[in-house]
N, CA, C and O atoms as a GROMACS GRO file, in nm:
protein
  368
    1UNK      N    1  -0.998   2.204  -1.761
    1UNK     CA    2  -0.996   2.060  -1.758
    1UNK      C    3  -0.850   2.014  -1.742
    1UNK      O    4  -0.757   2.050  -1.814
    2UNK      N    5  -0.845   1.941  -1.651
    2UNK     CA    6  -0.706   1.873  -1.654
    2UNK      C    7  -0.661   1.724  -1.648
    2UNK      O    8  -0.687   1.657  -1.549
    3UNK      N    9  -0.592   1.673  -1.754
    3UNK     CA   10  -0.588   1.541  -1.730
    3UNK      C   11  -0.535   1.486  -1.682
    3UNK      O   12  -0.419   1.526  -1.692
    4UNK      N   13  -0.546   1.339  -1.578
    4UNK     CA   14  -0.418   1.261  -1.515
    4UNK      C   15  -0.416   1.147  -1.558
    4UNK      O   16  -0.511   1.103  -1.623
    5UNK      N   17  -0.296   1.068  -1.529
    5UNK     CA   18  -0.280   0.937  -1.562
    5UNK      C   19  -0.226   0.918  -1.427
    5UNK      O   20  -0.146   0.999  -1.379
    6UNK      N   21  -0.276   0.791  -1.352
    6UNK     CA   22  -0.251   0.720  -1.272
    6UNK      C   23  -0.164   0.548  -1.268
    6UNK      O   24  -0.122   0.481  -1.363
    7UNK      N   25  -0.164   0.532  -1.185
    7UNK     CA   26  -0.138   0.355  -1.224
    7UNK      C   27  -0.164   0.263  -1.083
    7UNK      O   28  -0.104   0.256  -0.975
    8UNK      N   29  -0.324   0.176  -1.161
    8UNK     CA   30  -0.359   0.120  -1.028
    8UNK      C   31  -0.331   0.040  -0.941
    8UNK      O   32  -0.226   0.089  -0.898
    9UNK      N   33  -0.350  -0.052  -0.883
    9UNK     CA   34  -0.327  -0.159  -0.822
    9UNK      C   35  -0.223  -0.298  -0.896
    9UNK      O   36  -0.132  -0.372  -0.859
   10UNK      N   37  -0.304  -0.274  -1.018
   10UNK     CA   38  -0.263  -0.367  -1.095
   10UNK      C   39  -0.114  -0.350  -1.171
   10UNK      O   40  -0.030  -0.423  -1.224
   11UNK      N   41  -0.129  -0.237  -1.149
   11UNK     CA   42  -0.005  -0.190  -1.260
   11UNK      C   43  -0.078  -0.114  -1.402
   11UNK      O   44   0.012  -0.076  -1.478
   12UNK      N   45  -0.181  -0.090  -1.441
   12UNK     CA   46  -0.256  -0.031  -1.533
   12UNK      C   47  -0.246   0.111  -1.555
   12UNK      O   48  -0.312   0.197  -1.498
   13UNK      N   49  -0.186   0.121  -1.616
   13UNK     CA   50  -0.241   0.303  -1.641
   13UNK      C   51  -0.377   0.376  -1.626
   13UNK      O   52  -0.400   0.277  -1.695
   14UNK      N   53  -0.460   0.429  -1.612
   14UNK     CA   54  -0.589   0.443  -1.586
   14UNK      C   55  -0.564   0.639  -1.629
   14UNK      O   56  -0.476   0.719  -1.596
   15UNK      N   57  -0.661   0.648  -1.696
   15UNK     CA   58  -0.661   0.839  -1.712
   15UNK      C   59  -0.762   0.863  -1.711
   15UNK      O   60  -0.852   0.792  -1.755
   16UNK      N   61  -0.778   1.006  -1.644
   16UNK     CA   62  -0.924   1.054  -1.624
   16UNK      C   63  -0.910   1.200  -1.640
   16UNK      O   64  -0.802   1.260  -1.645
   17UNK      N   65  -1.027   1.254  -1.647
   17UNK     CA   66  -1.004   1.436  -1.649
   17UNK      C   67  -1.078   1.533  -1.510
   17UNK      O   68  -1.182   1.486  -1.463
   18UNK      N   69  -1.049   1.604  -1.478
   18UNK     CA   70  -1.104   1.701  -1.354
   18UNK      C   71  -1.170   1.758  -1.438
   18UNK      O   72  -1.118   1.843  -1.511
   19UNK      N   73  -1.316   1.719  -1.448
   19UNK     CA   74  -1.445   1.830  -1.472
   19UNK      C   75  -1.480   1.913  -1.351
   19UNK      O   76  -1.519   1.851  -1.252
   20UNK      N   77  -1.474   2.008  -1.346
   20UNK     CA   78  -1.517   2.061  -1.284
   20UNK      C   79  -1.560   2.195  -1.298
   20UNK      O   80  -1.468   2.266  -1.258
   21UNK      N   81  -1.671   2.274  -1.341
   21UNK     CA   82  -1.684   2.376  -1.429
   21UNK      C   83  -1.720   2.470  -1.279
   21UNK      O   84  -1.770   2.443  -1.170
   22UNK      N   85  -1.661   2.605  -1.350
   22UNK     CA   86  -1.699   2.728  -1.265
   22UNK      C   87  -1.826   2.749  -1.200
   22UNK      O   88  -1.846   2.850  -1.133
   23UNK      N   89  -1.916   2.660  -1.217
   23UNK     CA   90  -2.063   2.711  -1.180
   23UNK      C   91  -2.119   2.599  -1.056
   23UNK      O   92  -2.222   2.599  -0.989
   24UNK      N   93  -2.013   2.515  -1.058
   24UNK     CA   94  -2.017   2.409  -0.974
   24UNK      C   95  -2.007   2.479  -0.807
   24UNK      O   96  -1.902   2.533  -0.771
   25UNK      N   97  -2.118   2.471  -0.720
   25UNK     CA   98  -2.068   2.503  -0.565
   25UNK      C   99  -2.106   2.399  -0.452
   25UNK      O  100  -2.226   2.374  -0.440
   26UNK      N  101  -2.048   2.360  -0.399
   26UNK     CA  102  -2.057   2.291  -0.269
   26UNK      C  103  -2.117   2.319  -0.181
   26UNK      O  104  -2.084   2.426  -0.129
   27UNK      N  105  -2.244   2.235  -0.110
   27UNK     CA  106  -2.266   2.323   0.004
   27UNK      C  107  -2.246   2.240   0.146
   27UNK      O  108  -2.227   2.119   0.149
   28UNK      N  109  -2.252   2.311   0.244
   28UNK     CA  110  -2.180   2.262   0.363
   28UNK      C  111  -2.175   2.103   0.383
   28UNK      O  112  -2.074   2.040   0.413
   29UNK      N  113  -2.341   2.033   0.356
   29UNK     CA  114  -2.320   1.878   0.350
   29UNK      C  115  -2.242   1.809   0.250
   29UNK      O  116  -2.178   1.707   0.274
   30UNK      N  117  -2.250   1.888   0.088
   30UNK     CA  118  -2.130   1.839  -0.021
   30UNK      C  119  -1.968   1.826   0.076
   30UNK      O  120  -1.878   1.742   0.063
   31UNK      N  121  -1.975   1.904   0.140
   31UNK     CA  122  -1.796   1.945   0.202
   31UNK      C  123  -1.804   1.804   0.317
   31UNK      O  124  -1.725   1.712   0.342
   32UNK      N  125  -1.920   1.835   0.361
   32UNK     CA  126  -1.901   1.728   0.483
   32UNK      C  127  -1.891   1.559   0.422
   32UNK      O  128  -1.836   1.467   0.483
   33UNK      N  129  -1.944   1.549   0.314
   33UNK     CA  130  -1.905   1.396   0.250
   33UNK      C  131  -1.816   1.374   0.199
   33UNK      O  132  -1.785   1.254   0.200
   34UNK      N  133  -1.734   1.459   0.132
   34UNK     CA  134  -1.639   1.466   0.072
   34UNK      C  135  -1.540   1.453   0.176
   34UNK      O  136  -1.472   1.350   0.170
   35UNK      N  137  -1.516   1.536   0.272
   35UNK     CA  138  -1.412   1.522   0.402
   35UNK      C  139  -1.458   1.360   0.432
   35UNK      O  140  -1.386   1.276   0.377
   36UNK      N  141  -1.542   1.323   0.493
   36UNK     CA  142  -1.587   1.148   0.533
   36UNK      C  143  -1.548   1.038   0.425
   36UNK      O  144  -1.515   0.921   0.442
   37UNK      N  145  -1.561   1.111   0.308
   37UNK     CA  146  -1.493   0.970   0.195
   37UNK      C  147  -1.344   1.010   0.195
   37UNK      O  148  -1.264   0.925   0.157
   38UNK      N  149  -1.307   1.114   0.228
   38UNK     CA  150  -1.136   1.167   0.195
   38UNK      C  151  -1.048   1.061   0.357
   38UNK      O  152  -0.945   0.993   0.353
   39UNK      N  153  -1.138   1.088   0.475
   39UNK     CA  154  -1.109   1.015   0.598
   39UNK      C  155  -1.097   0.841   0.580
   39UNK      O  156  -1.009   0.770   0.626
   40UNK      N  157  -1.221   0.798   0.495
   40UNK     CA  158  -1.216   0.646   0.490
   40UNK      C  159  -1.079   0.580   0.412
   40UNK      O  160  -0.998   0.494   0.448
   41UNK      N  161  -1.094   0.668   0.282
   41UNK     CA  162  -0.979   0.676   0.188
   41UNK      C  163  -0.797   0.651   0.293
   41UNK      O  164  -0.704   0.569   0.298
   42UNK      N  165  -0.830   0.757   0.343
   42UNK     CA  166  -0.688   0.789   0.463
   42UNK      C  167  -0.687   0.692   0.535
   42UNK      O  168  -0.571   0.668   0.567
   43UNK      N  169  -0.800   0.579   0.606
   43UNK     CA  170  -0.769   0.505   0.679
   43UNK      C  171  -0.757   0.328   0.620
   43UNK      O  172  -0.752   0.214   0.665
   44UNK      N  173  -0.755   0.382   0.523
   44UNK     CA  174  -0.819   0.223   0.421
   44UNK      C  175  -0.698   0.191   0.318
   44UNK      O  176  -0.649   0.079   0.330
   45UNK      N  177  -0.640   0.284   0.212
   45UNK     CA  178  -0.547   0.260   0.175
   45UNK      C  179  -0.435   0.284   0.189
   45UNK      O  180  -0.400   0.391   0.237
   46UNK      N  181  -0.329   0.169   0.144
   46UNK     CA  182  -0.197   0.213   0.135
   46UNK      C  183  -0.139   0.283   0.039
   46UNK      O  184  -0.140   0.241  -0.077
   47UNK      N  185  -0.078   0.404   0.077
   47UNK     CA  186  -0.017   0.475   0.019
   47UNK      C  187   0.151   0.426  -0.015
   47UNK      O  188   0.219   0.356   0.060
   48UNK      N  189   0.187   0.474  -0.122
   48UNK     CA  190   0.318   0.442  -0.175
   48UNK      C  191   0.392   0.607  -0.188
   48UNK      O  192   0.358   0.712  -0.241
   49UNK      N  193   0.504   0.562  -0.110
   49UNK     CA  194   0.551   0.684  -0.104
   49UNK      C  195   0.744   0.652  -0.108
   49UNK      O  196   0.814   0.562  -0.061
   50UNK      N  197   0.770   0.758  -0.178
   50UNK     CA  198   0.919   0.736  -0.260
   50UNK      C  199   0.978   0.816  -0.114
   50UNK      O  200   0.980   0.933  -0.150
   51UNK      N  201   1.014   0.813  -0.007
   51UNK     CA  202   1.055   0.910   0.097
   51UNK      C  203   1.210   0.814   0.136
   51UNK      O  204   1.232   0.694   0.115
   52UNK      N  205   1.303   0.922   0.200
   52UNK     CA  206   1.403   0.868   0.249
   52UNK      C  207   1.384   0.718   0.387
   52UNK      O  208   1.281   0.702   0.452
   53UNK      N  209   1.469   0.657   0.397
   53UNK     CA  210   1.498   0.570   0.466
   53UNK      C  211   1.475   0.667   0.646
   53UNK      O  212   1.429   0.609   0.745
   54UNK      N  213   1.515   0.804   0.646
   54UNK     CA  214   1.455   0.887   0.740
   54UNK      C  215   1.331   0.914   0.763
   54UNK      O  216   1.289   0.889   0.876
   55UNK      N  217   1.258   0.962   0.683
   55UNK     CA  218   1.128   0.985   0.632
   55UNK      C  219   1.051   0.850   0.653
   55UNK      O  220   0.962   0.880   0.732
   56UNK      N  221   1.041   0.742   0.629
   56UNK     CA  222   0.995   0.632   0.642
   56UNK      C  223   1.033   0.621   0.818
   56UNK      O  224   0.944   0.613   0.903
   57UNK      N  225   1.117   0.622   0.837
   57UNK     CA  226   1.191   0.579   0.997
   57UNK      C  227   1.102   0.703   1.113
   57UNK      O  228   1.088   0.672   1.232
   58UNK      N  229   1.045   0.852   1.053
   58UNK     CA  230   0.954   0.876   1.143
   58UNK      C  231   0.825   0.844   1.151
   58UNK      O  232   0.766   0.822   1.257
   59UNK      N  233   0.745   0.840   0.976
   59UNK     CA  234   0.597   0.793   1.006
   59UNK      C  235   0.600   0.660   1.075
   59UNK      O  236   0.508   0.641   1.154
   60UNK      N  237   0.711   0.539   1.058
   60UNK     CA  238   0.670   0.416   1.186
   60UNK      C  239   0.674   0.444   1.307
   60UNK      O  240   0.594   0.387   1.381
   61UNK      N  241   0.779   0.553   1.371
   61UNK     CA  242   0.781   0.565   1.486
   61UNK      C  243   0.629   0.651   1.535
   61UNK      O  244   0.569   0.653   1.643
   62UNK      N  245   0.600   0.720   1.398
   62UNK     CA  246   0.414   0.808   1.461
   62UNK      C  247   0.383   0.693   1.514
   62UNK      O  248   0.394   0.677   1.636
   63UNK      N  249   0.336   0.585   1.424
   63UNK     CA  250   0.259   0.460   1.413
   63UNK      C  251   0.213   0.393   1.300
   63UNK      O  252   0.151   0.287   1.312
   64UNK      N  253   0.243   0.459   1.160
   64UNK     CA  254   0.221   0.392   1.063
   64UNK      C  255   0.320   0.260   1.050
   64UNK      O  256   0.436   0.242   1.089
   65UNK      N  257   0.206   0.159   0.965
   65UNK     CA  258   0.302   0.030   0.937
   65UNK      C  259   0.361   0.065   0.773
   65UNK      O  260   0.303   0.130   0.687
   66UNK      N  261   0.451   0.020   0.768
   66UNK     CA  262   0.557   0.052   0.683
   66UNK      C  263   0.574  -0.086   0.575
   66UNK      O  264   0.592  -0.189   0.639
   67UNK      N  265   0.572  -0.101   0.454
   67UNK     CA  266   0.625  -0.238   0.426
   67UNK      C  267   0.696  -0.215   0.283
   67UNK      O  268   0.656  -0.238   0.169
   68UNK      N  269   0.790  -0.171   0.322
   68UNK     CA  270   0.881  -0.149   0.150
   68UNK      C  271   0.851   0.040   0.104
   68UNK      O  272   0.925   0.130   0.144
   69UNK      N  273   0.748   0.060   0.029
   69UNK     CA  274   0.753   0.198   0.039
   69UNK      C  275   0.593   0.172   0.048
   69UNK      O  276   0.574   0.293   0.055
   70UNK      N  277   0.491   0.131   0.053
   70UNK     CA  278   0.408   0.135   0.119
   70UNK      C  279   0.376   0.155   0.231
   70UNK      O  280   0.430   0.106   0.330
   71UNK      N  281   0.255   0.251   0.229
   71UNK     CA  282   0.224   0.311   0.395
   71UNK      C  283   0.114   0.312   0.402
   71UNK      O  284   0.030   0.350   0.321
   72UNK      N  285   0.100   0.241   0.562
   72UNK     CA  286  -0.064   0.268   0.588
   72UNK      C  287  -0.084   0.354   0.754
   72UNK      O  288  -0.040   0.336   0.868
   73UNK      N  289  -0.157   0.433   0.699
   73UNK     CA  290  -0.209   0.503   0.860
   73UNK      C  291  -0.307   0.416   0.941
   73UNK      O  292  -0.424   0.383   0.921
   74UNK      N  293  -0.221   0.390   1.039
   74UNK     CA  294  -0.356   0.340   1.099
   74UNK      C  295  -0.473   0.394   1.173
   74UNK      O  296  -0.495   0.512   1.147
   75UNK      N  297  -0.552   0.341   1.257
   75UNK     CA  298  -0.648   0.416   1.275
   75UNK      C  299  -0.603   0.516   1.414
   75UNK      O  300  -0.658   0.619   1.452
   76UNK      N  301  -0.491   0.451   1.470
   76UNK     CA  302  -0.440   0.585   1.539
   76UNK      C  303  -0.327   0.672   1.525
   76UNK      O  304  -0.277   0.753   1.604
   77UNK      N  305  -0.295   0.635   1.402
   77UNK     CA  306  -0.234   0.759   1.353
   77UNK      C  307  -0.323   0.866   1.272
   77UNK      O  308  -0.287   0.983   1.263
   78UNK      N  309  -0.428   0.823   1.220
   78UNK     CA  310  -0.567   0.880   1.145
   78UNK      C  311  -0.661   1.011   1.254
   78UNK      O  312  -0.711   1.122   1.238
   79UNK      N  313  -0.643   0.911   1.364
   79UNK     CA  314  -0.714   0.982   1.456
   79UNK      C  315  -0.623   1.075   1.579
   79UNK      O  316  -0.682   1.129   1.673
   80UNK      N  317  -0.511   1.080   1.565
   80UNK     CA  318  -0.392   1.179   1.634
   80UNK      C  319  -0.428   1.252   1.547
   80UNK      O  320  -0.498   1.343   1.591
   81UNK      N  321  -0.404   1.257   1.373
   81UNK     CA  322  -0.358   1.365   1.310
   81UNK      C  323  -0.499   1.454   1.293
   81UNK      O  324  -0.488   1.576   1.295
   82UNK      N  325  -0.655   1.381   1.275
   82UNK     CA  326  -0.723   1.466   1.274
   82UNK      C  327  -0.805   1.536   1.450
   82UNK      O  328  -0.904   1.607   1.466
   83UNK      N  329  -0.733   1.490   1.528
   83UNK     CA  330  -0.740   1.601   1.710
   83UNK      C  331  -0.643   1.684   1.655
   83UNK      O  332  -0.717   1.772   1.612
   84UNK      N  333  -0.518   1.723   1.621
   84UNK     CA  334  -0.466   1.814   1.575
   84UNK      C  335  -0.519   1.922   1.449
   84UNK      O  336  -0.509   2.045   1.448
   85UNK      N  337  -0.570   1.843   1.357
   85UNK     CA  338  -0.675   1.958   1.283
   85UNK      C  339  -0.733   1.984   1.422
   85UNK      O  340  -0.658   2.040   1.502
   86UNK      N  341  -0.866   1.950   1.462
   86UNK     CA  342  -0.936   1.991   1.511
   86UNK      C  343  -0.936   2.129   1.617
   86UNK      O  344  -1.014   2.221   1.645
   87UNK      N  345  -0.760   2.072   1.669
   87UNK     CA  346  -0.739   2.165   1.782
   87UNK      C  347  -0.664   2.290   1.720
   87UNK      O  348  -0.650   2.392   1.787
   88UNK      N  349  -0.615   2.279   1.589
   88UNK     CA  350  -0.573   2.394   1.501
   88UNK      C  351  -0.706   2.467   1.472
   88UNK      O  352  -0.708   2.589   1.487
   89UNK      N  353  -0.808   2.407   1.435
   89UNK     CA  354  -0.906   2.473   1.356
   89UNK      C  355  -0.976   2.561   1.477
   89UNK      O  356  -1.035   2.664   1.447
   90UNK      N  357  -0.968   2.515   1.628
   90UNK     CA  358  -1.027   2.561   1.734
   90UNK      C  359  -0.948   2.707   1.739
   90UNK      O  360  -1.007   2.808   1.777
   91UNK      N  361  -0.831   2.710   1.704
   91UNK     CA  362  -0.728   2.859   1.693
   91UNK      C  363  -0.804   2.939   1.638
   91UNK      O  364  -0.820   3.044   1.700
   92UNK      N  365  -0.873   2.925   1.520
   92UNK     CA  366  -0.864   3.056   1.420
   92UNK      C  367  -1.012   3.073   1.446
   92UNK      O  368  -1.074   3.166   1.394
   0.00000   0.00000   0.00000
């Protein structure tokens, strides 16, 4: 079990624990919803990210919008980065 503390929107602390017991297994449709809510997630919120004034200066030039240290992917930076999974995953 492991615990986190977060802090939401609001500014709130929020804590929760990773249950997740050894006997727990996924099967191919568990993986496939989980990837589809992890994608909506990626295209929906902004992320806050502590990165250099460099670091910030390439995800806008990908195409993310930028506003202070908030970041959002948009939907074509969402959809460049997962044709690159795709065409990685076509490798192996």
């Amino acid at each position: 079990m492991l615990l986190e503390t977060i802090e939401n929107e609001r500014g709130q602390k929020v804590s929760f624990k990773w249950l997740v017991p050894q006997c727990v297994k996924f099967d191919e449709e568990d993986i496939k919803k989980i990837v589809q809510a992890s994608i909506r997630i990626f295209r929906n919120v902004e992320w806050t990210i502590d990165g250099t004034d460099e670091f910030m200066e390439l995800l806008r030039n990908f195409g993310c919008e930028i506003k202070g240290k908030k970041v959002k992917f948009t939907d074509k930076v969402v959809d460049i980065t997962l044709d690159r999974i795709n065409k990685e995953k076509e490798k192996i």
